[in-house]
N, CA, C and O atoms as a GROMACS GRO file, in nm:
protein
  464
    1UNK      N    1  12.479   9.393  11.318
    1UNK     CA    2  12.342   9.432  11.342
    1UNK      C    3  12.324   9.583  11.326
    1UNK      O    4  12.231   9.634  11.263
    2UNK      N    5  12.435   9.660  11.399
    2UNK     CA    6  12.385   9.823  11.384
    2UNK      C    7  12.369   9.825  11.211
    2UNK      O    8  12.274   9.882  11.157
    3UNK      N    9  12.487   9.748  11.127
    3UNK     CA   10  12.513   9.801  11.010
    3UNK      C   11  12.378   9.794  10.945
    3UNK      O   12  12.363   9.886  10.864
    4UNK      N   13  12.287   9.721  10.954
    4UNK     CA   14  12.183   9.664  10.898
    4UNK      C   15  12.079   9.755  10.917
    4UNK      O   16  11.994   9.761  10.827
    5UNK      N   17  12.065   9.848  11.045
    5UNK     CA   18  11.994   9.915  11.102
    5UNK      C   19  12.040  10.034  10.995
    5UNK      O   20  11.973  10.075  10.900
    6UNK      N   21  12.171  10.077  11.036
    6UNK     CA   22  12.204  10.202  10.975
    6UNK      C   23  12.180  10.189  10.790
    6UNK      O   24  12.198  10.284  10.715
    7UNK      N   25  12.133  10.036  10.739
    7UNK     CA   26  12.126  10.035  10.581
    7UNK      C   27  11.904  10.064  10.592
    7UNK      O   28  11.831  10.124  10.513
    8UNK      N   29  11.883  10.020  10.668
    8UNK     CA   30  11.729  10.005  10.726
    8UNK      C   31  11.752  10.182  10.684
    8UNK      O   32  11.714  10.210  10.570
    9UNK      N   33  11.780  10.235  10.723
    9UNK     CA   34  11.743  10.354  10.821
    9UNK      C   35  11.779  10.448  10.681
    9UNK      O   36  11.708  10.545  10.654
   10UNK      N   37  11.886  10.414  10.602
   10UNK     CA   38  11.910  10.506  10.470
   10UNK      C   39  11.832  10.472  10.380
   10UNK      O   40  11.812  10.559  10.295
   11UNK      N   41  11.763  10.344  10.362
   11UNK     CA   42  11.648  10.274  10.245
   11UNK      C   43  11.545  10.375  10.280
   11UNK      O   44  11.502  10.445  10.189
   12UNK      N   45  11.495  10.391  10.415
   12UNK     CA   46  11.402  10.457  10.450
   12UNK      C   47  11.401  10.582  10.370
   12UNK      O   48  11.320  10.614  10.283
   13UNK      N   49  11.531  10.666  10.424
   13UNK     CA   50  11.498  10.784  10.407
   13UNK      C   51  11.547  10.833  10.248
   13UNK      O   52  11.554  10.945  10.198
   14UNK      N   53  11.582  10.686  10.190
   14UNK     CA   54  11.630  10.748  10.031
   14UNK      C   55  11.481  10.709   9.987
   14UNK      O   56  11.447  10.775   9.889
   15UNK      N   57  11.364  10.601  10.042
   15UNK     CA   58  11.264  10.637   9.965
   15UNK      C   59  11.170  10.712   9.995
   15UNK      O   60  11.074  10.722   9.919
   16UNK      N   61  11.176  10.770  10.092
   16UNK     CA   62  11.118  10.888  10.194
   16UNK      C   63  11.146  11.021  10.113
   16UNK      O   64  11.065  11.114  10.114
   17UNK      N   65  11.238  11.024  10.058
   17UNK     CA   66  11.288  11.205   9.972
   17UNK      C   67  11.221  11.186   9.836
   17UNK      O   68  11.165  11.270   9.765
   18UNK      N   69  11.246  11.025   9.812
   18UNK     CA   70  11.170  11.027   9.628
   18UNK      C   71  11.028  11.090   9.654
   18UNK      O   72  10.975  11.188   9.604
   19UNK      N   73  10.978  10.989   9.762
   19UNK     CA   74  10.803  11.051   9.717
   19UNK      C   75  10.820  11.215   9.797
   19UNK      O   76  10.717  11.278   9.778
   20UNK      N   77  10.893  11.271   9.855
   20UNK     CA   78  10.893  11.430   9.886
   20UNK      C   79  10.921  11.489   9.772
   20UNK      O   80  10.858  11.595   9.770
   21UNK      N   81  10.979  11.477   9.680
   21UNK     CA   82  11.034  11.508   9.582
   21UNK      C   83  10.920  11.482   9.474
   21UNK      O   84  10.866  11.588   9.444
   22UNK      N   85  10.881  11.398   9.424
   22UNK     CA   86  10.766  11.355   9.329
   22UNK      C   87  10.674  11.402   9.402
   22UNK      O   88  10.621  11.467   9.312
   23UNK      N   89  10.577  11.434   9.539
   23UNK     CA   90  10.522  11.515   9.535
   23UNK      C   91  10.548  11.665   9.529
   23UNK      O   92  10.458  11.745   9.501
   24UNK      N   93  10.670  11.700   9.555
   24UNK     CA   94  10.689  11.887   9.496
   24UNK      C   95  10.659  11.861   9.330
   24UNK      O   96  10.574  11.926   9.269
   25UNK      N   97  10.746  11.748   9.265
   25UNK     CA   98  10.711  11.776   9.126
   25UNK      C   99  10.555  11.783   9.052
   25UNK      O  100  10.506  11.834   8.951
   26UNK      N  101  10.513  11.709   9.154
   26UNK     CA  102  10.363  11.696   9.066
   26UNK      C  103  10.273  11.848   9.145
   26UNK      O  104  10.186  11.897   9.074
   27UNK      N  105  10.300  11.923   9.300
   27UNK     CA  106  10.244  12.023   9.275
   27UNK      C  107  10.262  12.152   9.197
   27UNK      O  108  10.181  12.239   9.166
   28UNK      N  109  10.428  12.133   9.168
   28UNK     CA  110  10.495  12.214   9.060
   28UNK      C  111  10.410  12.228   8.925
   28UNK      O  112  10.375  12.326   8.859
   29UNK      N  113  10.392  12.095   8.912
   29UNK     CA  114  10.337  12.103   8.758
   29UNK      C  115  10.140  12.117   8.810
   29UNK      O  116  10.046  12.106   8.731
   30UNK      N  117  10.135  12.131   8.892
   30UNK     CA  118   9.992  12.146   8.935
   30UNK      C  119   9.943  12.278   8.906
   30UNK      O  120   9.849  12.306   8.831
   31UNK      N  121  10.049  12.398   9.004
   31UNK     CA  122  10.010  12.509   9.006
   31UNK      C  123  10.089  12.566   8.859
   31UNK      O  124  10.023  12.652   8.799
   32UNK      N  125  10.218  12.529   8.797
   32UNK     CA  126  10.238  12.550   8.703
   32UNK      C  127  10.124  12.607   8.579
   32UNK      O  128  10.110  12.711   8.515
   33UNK      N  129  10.037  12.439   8.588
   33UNK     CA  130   9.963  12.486   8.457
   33UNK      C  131   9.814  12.502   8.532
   33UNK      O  132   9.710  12.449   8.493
   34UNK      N  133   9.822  12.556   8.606
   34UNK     CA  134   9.702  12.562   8.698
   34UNK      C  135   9.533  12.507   8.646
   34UNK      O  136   9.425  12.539   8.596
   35UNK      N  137   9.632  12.381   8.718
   35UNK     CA  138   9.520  12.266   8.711
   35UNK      C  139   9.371  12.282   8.765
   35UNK      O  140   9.262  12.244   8.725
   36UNK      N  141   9.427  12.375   8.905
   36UNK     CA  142   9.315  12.335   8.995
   36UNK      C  143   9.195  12.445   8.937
   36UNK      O  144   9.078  12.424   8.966
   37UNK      N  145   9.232  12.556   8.857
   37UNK     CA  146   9.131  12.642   8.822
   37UNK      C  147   9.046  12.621   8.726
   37UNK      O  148   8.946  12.692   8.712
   38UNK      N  149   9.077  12.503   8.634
   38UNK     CA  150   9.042  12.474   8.524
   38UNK      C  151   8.871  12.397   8.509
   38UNK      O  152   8.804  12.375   8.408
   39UNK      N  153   8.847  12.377   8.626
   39UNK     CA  154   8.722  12.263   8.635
   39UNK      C  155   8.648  12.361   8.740
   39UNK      O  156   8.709  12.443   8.807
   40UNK      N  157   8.499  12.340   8.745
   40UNK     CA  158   8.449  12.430   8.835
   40UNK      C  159   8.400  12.287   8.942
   40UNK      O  160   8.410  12.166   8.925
   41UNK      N  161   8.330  12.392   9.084
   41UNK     CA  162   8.380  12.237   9.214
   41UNK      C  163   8.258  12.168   9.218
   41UNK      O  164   8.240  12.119   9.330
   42UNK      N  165   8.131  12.136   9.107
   42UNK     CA  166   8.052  12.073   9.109
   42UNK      C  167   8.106  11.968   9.009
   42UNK      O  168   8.049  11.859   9.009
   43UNK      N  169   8.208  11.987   8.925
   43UNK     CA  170   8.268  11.893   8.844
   43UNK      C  171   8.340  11.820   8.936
   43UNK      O  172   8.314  11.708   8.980
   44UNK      N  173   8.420  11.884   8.958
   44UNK     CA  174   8.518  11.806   9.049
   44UNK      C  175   8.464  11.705   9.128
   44UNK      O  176   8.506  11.591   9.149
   45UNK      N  177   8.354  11.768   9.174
   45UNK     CA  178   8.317  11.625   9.288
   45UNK      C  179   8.216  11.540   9.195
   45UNK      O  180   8.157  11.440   9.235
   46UNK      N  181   8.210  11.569   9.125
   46UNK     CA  182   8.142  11.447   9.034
   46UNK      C  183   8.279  11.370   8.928
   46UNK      O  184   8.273  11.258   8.876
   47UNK      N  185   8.360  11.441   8.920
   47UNK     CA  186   8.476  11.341   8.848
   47UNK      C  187   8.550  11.253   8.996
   47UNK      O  188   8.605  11.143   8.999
   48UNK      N  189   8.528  11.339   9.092
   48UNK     CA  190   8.593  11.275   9.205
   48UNK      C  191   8.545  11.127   9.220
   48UNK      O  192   8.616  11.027   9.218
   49UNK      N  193   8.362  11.136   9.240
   49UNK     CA  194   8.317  11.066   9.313
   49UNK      C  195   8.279  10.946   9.184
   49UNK      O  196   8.200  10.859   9.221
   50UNK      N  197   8.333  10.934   9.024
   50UNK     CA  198   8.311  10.824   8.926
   50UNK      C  199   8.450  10.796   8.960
   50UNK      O  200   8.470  10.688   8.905
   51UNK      N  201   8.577  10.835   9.029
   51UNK     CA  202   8.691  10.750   9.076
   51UNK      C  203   8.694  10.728   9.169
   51UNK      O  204   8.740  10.614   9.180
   52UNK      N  205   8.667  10.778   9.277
   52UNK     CA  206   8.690  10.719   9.409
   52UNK      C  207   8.595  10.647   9.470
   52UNK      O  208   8.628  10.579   9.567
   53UNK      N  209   8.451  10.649   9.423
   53UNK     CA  210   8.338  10.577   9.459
   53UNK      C  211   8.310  10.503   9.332
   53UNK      O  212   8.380  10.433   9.258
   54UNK      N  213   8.166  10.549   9.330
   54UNK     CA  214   8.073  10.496   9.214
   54UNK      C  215   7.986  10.603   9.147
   54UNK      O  216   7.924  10.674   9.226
   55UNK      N  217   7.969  10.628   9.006
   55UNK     CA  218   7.896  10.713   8.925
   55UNK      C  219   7.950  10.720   8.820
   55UNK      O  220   8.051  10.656   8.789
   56UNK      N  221   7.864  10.831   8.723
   56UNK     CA  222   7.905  10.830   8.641
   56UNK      C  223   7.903  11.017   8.605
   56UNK      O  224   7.830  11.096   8.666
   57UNK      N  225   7.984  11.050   8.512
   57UNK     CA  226   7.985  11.194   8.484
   57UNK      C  227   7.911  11.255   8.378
   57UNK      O  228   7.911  11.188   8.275
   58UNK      N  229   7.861  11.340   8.375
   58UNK     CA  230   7.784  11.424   8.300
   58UNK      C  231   7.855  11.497   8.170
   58UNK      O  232   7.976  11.521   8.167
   59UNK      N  233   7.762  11.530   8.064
   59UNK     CA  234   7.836  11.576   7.948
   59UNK      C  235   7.910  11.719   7.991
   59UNK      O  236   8.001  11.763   7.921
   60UNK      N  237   7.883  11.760   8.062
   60UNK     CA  238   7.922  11.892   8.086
   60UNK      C  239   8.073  11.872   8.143
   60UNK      O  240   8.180  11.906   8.092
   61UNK      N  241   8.052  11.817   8.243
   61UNK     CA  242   8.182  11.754   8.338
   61UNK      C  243   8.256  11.697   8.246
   61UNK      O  244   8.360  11.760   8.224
   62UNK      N  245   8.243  11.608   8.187
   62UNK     CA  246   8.356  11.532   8.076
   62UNK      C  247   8.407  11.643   8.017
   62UNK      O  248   8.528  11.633   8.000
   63UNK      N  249   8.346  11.773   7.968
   63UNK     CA  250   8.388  11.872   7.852
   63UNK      C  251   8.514  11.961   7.943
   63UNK      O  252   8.615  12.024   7.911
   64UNK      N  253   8.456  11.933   8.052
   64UNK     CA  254   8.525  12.044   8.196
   64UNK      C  255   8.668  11.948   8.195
   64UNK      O  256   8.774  11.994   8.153
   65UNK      N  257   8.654  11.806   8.248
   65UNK     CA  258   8.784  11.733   8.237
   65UNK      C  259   8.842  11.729   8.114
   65UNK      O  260   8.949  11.790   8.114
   66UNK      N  261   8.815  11.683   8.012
   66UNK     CA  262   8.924  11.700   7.866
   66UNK      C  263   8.951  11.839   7.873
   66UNK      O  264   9.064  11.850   7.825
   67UNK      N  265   8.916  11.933   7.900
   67UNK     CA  266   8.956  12.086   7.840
   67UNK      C  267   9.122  12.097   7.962
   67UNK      O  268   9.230  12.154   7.949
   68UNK      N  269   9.064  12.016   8.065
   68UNK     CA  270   9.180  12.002   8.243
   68UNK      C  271   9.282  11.985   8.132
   68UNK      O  272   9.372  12.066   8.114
   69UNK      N  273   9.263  11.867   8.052
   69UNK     CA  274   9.378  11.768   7.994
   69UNK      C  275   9.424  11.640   8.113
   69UNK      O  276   9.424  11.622   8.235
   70UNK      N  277   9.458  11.575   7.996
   70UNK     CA  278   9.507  11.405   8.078
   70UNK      C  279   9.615  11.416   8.202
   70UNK      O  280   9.620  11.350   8.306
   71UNK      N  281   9.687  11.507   8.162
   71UNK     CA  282   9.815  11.564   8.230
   71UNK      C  283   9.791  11.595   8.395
   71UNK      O  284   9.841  11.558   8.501
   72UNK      N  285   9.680  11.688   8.350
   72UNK     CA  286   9.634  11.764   8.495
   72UNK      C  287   9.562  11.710   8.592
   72UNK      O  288   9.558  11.734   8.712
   73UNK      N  289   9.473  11.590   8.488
   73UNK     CA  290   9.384  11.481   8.568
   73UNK      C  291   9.461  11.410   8.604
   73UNK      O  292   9.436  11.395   8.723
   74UNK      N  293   9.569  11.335   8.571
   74UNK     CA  294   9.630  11.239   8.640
   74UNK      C  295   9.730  11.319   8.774
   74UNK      O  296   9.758  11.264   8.880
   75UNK      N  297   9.765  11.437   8.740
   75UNK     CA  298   9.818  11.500   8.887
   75UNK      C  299   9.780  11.523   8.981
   75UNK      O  300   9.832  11.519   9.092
   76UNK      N  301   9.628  11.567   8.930
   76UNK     CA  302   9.569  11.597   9.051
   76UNK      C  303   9.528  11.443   9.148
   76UNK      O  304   9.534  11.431   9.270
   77UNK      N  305   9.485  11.332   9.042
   77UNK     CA  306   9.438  11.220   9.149
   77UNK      C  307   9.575  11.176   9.153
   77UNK      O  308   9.543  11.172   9.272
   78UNK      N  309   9.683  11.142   9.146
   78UNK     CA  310   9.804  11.134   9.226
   78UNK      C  311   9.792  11.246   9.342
   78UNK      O  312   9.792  11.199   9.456
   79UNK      N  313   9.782  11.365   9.334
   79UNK     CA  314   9.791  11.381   9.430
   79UNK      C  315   9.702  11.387   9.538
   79UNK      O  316   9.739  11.433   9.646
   80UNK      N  317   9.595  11.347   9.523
   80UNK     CA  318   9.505  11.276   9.611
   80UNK      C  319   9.561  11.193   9.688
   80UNK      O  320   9.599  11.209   9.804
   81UNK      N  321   9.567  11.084   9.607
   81UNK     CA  322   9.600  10.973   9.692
   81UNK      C  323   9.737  10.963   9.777
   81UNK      O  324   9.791  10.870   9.837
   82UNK      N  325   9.770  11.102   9.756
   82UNK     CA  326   9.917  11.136   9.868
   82UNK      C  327   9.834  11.182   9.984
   82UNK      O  328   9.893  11.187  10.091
   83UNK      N  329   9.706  11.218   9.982
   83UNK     CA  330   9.640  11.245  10.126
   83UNK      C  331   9.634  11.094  10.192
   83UNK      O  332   9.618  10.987  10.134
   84UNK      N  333   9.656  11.127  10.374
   84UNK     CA  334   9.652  11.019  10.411
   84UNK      C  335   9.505  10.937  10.435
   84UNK      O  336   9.479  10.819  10.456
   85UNK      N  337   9.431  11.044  10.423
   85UNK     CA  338   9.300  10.993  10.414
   85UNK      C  339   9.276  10.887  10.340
   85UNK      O  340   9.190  10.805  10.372
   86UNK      N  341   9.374  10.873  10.196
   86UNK     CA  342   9.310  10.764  10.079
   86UNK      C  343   9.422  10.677  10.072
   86UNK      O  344   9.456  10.615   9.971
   87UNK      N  345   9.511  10.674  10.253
   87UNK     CA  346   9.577  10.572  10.233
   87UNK      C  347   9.557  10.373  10.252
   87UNK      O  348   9.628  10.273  10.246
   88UNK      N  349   9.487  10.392  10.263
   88UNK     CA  350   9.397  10.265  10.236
   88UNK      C  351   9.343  10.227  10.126
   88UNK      O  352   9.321  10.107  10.110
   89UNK      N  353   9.321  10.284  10.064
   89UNK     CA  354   9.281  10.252   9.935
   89UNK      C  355   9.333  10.184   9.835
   89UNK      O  356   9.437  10.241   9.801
   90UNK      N  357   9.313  10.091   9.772
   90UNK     CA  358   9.375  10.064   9.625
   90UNK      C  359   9.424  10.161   9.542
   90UNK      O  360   9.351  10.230   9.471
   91UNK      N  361   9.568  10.171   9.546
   91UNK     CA  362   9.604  10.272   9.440
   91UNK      C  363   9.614  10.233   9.299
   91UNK      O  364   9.631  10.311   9.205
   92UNK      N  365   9.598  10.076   9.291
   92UNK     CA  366   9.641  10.053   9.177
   92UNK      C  367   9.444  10.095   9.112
   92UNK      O  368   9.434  10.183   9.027
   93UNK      N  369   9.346  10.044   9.148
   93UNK     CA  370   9.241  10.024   9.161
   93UNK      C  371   9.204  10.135   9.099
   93UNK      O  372   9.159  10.137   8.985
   94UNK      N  373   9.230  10.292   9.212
   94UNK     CA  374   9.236  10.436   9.220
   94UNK      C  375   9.246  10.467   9.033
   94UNK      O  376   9.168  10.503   8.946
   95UNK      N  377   9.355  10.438   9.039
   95UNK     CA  378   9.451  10.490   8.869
   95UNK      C  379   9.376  10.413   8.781
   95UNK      O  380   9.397  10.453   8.666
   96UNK      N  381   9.300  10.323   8.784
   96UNK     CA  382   9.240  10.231   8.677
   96UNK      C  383   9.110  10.336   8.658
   96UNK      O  384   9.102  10.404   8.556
   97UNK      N  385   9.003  10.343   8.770
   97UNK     CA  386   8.923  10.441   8.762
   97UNK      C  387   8.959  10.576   8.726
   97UNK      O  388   8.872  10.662   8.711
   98UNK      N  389   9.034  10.592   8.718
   98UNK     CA  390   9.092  10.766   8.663
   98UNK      C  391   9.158  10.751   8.508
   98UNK      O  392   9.198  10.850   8.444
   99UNK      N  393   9.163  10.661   8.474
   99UNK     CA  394   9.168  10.577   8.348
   99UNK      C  395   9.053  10.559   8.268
   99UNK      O  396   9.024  10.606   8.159
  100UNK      N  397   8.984  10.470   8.356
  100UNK     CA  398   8.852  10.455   8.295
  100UNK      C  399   8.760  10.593   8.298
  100UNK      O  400   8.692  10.589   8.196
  101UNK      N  401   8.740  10.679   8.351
  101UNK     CA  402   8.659  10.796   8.386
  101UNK      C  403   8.747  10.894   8.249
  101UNK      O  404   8.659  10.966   8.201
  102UNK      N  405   8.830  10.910   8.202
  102UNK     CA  406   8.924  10.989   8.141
  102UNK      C  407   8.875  10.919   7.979
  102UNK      O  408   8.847  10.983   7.878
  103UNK      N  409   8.875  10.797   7.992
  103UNK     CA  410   8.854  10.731   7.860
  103UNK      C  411   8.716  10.783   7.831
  103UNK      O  412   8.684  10.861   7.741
  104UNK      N  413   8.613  10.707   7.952
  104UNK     CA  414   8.459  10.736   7.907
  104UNK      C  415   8.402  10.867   7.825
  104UNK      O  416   8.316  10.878   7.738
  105UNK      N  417   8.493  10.970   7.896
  105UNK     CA  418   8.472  11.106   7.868
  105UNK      C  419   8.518  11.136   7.696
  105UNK      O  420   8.463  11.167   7.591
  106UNK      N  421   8.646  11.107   7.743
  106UNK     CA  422   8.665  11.110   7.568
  106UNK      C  423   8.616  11.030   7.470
  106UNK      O  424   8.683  11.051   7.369
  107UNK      N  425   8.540  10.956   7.450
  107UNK     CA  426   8.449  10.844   7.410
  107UNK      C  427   8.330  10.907   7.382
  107UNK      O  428   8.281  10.881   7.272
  108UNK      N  429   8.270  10.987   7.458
  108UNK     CA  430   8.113  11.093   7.475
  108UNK      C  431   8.172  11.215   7.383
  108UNK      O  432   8.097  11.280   7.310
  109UNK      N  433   8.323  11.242   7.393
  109UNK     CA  434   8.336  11.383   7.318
  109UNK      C  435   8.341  11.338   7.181
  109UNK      O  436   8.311  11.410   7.086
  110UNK      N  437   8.373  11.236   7.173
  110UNK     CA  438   8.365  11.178   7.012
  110UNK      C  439   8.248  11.154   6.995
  110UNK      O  440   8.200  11.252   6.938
  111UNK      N  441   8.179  11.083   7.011
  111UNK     CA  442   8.028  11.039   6.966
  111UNK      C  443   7.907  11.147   6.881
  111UNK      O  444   7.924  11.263   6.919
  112UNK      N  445   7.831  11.140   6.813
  112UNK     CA  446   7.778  11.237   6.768
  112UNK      C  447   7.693  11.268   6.841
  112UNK      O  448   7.652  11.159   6.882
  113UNK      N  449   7.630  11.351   6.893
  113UNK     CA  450   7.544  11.416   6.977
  113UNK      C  451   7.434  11.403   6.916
  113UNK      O  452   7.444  11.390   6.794
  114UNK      N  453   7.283  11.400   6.981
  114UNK     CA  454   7.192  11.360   6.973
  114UNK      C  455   7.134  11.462   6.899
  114UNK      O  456   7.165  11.568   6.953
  115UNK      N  457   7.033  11.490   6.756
  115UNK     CA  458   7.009  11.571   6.716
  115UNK      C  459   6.869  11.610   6.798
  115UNK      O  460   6.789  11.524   6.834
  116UNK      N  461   6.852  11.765   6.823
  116UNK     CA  462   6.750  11.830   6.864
  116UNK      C  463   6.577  11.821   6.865
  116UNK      O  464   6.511  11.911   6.918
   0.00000   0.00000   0.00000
């Protein structure tokens, strides 16, 4: 029985260091390519709130996220959902909308724009 405890107790903490570890890597590469400066904070909460709620984003905002890059968008909502606040949430759900919001955008940057 202890042995089982003491295998309990190392599962824990060997998957306890991965996600400590994958989150240093993803703020590494956060502040690295400094993600967080790249979008101004009326974007943000409108790219926030077409993944974590409901909406949709504006041409401006889409131009603000592709310029982030895919890279930086997917780090940053990973690292969201390392807050415990959005631990309830569907993560798989989460990543589909940050998928879909990432696609839409690039979809609008292709399209021809409406002539004047």
């Amino acid at each position: 029985m202890a042995s089982l405890n003491a295998y309990s107790f190392l599962l824990v903490l060997f998957i306890t260091s991965g996600v400590v570890i994958a989150t240093k890597k993803n703020d590494k590469f956060i502040k690295e390519n400094n993600c967080e400066a790249k979008m101004d904070m009326p974007c943000v909460l409108e790219v926030f709130d077409s993944i974590f709620k409901t909406g949709s984003v504006t041409n401006k905002c889409c131009g603000e996220l592709l310029v982030l890059g895919k890279k930086c968008h997917h780090a940053l909502v990973k690292r969201a959902l390392e807050n415990p606040i959005f631990k309830n949430l569907d993560q798989k759900t989460i990543m589909h909308n940050s998928i879909t919001t990432w696609d839409n955008c690039l979809k609008l940057s292709h399209s021809p724009s409406p002539s004047a």
